[in-house]
C-alpha positions, 0 to 999 in steps of 0.5 A: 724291505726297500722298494728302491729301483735305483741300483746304487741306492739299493746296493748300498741298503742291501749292503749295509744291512749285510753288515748289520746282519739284517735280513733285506727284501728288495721288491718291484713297485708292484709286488710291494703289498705281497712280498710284504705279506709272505715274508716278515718285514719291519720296515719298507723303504720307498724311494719318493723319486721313482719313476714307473707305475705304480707311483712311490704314493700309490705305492704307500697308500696300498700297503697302508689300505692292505690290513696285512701290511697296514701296521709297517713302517713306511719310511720314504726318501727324496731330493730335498729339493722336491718337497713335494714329494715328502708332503705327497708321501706324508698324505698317503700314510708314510711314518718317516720321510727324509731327504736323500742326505739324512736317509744316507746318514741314518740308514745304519740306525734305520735298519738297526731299528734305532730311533733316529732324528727327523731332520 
């Protein structure tokens, strides 16, 4: 599941997750937690600079404070000049968090489910 509202972005995470045959939800900040809880879902992808309310941290902290979505994988992506970001997303409890770059490079093998390197 992605919760990135940024239309190429997402575009291009639905479509390579059609060309691995993965199943892809996309969800709006705010139903996060209940699309996870009505669907199965391995991974949530967050985009780190997303505007609007709830925040991408708040967003993570929720999911991770849900004992029904705690246990996913949260993977968030940002602009490698905004470091803060990664640290802020670290905090609230997301596993993985790449810049924009790596995120671009390795989202076939994160979908796959496939171990990727951190840089």
């Amino acid at each position: 599941m992605s919760v990135v509202p940024d239309l190429l972005t997402s575009t291009r995470i639905a479509e390579t997750a059609r060309q691995l045959g993965v199943t892809h939800v996309s969800a709006g900040a705010k139903d996060a937690v209940e699309v996870c809880r009505r669907s199965p879902v391995d991974l949530v992808i967050v985009d780190l600079e997303a505007s609007g309310e709830p925040r991408p941290d708040a967003v993570i902290r929720a999911l991770k404070g849900d004992a029904g979505t705690r246990s996913i994988p949260v993977l968030g992506f940002y602009a490698h000049v905004h470091n803060a970001l990664r640290e802020s997303a670290l905090d609230a409890g997301a596993e993985k968090v790449l810049p924009r770059s790596a995120f671009s490079r390795q989202l076939p093998g994160l979908l796959a489910g496939e171990k990727q390197p951190e840089h």
